[in-house]
C-alpha positions as a printed NumPy array, in Angstrom:
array([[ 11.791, -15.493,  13.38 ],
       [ 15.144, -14.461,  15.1  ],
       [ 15.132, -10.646,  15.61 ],
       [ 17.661,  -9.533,  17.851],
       [ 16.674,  -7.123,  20.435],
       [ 17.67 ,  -3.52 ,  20.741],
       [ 16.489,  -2.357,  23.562],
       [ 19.427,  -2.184,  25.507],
       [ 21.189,   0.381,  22.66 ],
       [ 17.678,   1.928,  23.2  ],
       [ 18.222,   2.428,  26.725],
       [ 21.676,   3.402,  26.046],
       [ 20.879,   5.97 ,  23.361],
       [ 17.881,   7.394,  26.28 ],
       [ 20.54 ,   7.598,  29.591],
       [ 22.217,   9.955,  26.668],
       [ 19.337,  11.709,  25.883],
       [ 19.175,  12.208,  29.726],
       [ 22.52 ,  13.499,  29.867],
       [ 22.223,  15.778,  27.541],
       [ 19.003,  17.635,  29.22 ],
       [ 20.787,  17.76 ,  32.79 ],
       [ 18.267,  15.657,  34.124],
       [ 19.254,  13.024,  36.945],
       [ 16.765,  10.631,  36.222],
       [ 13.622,   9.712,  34.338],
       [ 10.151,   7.935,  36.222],
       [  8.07 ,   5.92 ,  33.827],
       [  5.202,   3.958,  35.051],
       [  3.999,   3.288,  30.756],
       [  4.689,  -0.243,  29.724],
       [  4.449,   0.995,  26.39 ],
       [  7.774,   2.674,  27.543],
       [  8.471,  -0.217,  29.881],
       [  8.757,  -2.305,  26.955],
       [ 10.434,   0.045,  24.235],
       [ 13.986,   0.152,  26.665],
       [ 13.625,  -3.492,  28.209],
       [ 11.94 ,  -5.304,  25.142],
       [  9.664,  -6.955,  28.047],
       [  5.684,  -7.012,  27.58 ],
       [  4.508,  -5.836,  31.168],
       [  0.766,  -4.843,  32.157],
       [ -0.382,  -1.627,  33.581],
       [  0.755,  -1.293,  37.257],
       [  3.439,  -4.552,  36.612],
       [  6.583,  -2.132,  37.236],
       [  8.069,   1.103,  37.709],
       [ 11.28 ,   1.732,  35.901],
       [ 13.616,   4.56 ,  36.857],
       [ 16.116,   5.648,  34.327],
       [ 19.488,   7.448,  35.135],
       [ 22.261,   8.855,  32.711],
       [ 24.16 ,   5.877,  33.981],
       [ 21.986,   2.829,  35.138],
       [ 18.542,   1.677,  35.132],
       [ 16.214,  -0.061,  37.648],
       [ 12.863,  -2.027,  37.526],
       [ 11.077,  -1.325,  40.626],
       [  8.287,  -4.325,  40.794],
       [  6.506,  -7.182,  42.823],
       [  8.069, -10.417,  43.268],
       [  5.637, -11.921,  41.536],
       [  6.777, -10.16 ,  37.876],
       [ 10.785, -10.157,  38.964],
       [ 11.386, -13.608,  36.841],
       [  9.998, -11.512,  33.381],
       [ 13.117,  -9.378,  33.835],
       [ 15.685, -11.886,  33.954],
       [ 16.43 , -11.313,  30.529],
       [ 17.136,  -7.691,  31.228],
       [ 19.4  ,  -8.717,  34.252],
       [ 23.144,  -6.884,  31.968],
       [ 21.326,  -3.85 ,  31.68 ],
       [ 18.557,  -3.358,  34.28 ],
       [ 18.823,  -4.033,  37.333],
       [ 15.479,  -4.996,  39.501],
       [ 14.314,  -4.694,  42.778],
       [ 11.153,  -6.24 ,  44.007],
       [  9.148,  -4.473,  46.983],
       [  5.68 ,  -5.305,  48.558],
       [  2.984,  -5.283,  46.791],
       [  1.329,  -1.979,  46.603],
       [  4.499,   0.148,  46.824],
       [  6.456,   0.333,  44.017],
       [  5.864,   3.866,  43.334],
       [  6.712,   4.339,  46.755],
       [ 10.156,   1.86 ,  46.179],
       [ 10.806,   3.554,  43.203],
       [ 10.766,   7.475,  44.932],
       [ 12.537,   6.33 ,  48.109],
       [ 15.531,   4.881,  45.532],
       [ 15.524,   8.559,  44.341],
       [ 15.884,   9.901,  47.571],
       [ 18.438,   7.818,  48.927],
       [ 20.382,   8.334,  45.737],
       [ 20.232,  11.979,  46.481],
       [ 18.721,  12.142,  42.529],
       [ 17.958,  16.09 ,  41.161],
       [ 16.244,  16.699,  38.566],
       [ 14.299,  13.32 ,  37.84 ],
       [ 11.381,  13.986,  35.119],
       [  7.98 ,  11.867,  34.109],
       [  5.604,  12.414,  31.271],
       [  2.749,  14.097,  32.572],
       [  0.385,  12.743,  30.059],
       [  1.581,   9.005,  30.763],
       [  0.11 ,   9.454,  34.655],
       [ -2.76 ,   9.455,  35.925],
       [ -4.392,  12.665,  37.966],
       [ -3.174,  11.005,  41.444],
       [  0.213,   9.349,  40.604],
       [  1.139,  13.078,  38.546],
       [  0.231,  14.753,  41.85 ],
       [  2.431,  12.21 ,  43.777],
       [  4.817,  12.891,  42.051],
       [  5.108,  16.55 ,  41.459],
       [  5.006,  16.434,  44.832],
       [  8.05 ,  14.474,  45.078],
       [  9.9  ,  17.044,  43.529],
       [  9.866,  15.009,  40.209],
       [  9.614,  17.732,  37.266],
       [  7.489,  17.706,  33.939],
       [  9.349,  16.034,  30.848],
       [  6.921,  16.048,  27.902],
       [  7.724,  14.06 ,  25.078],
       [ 11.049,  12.697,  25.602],
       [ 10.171,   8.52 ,  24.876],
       [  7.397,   8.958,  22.55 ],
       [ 10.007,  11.241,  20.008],
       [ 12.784,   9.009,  20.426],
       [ 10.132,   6.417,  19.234],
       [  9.268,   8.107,  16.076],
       [ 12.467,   6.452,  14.206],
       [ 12.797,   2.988,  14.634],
       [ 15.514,   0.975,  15.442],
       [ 16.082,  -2.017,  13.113],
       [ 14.58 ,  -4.637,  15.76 ],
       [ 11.124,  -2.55 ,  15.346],
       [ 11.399,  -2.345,  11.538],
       [ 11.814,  -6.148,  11.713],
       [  8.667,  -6.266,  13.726],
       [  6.733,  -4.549,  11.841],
       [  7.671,  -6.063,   8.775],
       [  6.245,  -9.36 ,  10.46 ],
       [  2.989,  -7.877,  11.345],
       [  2.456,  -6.564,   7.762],
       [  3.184, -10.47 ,   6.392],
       [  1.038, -11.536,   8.995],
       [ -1.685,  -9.343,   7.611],
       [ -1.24 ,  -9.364,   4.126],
       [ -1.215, -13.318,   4.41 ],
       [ -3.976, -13.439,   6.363],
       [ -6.33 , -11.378,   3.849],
       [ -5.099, -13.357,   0.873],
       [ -6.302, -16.298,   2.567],
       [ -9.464, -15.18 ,   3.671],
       [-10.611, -12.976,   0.503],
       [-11.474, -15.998,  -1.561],
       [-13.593, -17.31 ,   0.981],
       [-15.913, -14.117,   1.143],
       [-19.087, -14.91 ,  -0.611],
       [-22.558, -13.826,  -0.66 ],
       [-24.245, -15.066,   2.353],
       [-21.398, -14.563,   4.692],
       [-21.469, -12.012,   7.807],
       [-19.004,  -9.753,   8.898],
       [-18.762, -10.844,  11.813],
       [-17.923, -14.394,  10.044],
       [-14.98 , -12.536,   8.175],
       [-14.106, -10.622,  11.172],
       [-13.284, -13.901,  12.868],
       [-11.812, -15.829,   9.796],
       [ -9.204, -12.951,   9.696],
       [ -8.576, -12.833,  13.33 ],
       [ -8.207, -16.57 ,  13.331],
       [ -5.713, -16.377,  10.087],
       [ -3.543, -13.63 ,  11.582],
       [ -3.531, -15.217,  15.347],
       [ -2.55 , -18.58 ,  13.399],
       [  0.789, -17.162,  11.686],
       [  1.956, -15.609,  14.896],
       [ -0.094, -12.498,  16.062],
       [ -0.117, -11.577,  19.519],
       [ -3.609, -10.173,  19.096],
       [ -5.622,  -8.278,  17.152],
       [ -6.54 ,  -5.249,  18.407],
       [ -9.189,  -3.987,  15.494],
       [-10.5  ,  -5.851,  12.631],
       [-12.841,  -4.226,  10.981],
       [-15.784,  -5.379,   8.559],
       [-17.924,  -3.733,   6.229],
       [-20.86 ,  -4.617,   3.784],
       [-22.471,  -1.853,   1.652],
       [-23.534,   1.132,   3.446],
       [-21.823,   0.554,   5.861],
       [-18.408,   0.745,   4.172],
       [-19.049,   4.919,   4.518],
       [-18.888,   4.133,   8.115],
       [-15.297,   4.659,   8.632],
       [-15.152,   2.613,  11.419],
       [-17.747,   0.083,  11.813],
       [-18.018,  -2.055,  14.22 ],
       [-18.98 ,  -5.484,  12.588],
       [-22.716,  -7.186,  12.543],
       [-23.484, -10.542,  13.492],
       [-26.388, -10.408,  11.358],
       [-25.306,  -8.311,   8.535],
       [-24.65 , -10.823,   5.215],
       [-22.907,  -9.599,   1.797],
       [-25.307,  -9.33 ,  -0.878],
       [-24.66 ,  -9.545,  -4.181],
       [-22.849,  -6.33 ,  -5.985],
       [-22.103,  -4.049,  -2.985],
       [-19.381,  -2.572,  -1.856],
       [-16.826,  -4.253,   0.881],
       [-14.463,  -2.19 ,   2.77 ],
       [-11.879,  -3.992,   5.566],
       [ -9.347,  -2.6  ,   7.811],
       [ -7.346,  -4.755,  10.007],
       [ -3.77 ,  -5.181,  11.281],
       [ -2.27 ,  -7.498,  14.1  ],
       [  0.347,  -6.841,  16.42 ],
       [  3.721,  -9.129,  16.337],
       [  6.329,  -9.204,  19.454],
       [  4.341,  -6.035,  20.606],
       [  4.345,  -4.106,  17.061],
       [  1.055,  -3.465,  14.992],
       [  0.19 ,  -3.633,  11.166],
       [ -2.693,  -1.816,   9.825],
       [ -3.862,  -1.929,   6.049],
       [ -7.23 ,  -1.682,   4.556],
       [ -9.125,  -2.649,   1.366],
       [-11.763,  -1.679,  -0.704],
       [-13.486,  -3.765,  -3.351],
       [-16.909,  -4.475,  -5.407],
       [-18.28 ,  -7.356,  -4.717],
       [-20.021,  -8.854,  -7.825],
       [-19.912,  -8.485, -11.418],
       [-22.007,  -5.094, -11.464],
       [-19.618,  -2.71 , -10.203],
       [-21.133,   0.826, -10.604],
       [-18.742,   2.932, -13.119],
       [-19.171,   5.46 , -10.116],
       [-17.592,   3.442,  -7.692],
       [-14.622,   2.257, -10.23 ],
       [-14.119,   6.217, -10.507],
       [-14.192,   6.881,  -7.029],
       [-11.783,   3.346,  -6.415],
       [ -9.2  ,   4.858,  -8.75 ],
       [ -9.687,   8.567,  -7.593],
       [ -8.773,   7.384,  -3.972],
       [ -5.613,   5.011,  -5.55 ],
       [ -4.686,   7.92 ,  -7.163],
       [ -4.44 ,  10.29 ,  -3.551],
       [ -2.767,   7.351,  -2.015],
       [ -0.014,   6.911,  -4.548],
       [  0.213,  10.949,  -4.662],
       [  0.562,  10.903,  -0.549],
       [  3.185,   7.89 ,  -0.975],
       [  5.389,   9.703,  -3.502],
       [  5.098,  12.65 ,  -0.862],
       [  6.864,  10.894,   2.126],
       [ 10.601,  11.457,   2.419],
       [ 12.889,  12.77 ,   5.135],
       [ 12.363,  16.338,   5.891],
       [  8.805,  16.455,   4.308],
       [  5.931,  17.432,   7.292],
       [  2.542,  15.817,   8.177],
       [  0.847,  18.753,   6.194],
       [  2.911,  17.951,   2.87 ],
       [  2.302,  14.17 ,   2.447],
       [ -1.987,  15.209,   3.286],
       [ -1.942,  17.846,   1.008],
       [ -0.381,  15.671,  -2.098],
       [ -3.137,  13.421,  -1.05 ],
       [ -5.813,  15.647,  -0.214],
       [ -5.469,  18.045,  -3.331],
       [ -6.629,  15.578,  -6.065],
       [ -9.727,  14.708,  -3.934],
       [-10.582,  18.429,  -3.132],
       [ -9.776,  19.331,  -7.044],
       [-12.005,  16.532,  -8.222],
       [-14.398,  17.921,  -6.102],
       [-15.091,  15.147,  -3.052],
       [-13.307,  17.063,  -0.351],
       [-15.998,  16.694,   2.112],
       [-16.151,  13.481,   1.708],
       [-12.507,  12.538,   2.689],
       [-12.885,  13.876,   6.673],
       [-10.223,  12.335,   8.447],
       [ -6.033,  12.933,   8.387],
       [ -4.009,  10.828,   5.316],
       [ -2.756,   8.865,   7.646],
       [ -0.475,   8.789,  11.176],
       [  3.097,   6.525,  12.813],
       [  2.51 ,   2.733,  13.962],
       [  4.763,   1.101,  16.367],
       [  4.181,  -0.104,  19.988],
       [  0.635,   1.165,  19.616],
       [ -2.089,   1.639,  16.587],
       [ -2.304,   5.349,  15.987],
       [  1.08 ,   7.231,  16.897],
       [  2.845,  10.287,  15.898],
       [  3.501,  11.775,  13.68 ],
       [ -0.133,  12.357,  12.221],
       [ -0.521,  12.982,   8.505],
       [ -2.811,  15.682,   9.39 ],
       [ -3.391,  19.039,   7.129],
       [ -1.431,  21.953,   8.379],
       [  0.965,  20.421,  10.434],
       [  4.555,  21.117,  10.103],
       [  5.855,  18.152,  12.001],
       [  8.756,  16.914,   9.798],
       [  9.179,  13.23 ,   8.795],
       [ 12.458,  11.535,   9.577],
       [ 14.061,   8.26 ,   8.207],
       [ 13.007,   5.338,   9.85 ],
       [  9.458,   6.935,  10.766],
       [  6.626,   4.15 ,   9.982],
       [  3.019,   5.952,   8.994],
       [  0.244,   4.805,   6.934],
       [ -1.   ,   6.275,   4.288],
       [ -4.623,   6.11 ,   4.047],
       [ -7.033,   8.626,   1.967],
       [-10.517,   7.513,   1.465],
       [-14.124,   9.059,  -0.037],
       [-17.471,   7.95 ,   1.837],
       [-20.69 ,   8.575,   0.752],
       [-23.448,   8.066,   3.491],
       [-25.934,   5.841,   2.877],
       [-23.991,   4.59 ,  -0.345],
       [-20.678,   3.031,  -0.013],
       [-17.409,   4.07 ,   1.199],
       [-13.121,   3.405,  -0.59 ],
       [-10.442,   3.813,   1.575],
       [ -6.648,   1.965,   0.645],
       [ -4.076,   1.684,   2.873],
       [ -0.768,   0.545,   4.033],
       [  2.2  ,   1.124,   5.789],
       [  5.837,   2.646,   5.054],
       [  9.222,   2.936,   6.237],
       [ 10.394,   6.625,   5.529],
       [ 14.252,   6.082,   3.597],
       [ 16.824,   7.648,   2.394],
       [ 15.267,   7.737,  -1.051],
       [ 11.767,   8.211,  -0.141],
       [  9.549,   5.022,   1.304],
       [  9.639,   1.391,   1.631],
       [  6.014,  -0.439,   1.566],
       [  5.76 ,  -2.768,   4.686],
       [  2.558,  -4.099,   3.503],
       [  3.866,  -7.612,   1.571],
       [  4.648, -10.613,   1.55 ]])
């Protein structure tokens, strides 16, 4: 699959950002940031980038210099001994005579935040992880991929869930049918047999076989080129299905479509939960839906914006969230459905396809 990559409009579209907030710089030691301007997978402690309203530089060890050579038009990088590129990275600041040069206090730890406050680097909250609320057509593309790799993966391995099996056996089968198409990883992948499908997340048994007529809930995504998927299904397995449980299945359908119909530019976290929330309070199972209608997917799992109750953070096109309502009864058997959306023009786009 041919994307092209972005990032250096990304980076672009940031040094104006920068600009704009009459800052001289930006520190970033987050290779979830790392990769969102470069488009290069690096590991914690791999690199320091510093960002100016004009240029950029990777400040790294020798050792990771050859992972940035496709970066080389718009980044330049600098390798230093090992152990100092913090250091590297705040002497270039110095001898650059940079003012005004901001990190993310809550993407540092307690000793490199104290390092650098006392730098003279100031607090910048925020400024990456909103730009990466609407993506860029690269990370729609991405996306997109990790859905198909999903939704491919589960139509392969549903037929081949019968009574007998574990979940630990289907938690492999799937992780071994998403890796297979093209996943990077596959960072959750969860399994569950009856009662343990009110467990919202359950960590898989080895030991734990599907009986005949209970309920089985999965939720599972894979990430693609560094961007996740994340869907879940509910079903009865068996030819007894409980009219309670077909009520519940079709009360829960019914929230999600009602909290899909709700996203559209300009609506807020608290709008799409409450169109999904209300039927399932009104039909009387509000305390058994206890988590948010869903939240953003990108370069990590569980991102902003959250579809949380209350909030009035506003949805803008080309946000990606899930939408996700579910009823669990403890003890019983648990429904959540979900998939994922790109927030249009008109409304949403289901990722979650072929």
């Amino acid at each position: 699959m041919n994307i092209q990559n972005l990032a250096p409009q990304r980076l672009k579209d940031f040094r104006q950002l920068l600009k704009k907030a009459d800052l001289g710089g930006y520190l970033t030691v987050s290779p979830i940031e790392q990769r969102y301007l470069s488009g290069v997978e690096l590991g914690e402690g791999e690199a320091v980038f510093l960002v100016l309203p004009t240029r950029a530089f990777c400040i790294t060890k020798k050792l990771i210099v050859s992972k940035m050579d496709a970066t080389s038009k718009f980044i330049k990088t600098e390798d230093v001994p090992f152990g100092s590129m913090l250091q590297g990275a705040l002497a270039k600041i110095k001898k650059l005579g940079l003012k005004r040069v901001a990190f993310d206090p809550a993407l540092v730890g307690f000793e490199t935040g104290s390092v650098l406050a006392k730098a003279g680097l100031v607090r910048a909250d925020g400024l990456i992880s909103e730009m990466r609320r609407q993506k860029y057509a690269d990370e729609v593309a991405k996306l997109r991929k990790a859905c198909k790799i999903a939704w491919e993966a589960f139509e392969e391995v549903k037929p081949q869930i019968k009574t007998g099996i574990t979940e630990e056996d289907v938690r492999i089968l799937m992780a071994v049918a998403m890796t297979r198409r093209g996943a990077d990883n596959v960072p959750f992948n969860i399994v569950c047999f009856g009662a343990n499908t009110a467990d919202a997340h359950h960590t898989p048994s080895k030991t734990r076989k599907l009986k005949n007529n209970e309920a089985i809930l999965m939720d599972f995504g894979c990430f693609y080129e560094g961007y996740t998927s994340d869907m879940t299904r509910s079903w009865w397995h068996g030819n007894k299905e409980p009219a309670t449980y077909t009520k519940i299945w079709n009360l829960v359908h019914q929230a999600y479509v009602a909290g899909v119909k709700a996203l559209k530019p300009g609506a807020t976290s608290g709008d799409v939960d409450a169109a999904a929330r209300q039927l399932i309070e009104t039909a009387g199972y509000g305390k058994e839906f206890f988590h948010t209608t869903g939240h953003g997917i990108g370069l990590v799992v569980h991102d902003a914006p959250i579809l949380r109750a209350g909030t009035a953070d506003e949805l803008a096109e080309n946000c990606v969230v899930t939408v996700e309502p579910g009823i669990y009864f403890a003890g019983k058997w648990g429904i959540r459905l979900e998939d994922s959306f790109l927030v249009t023009r008109k409304g949403a786009k289901k990722l979650t396809q072929k």
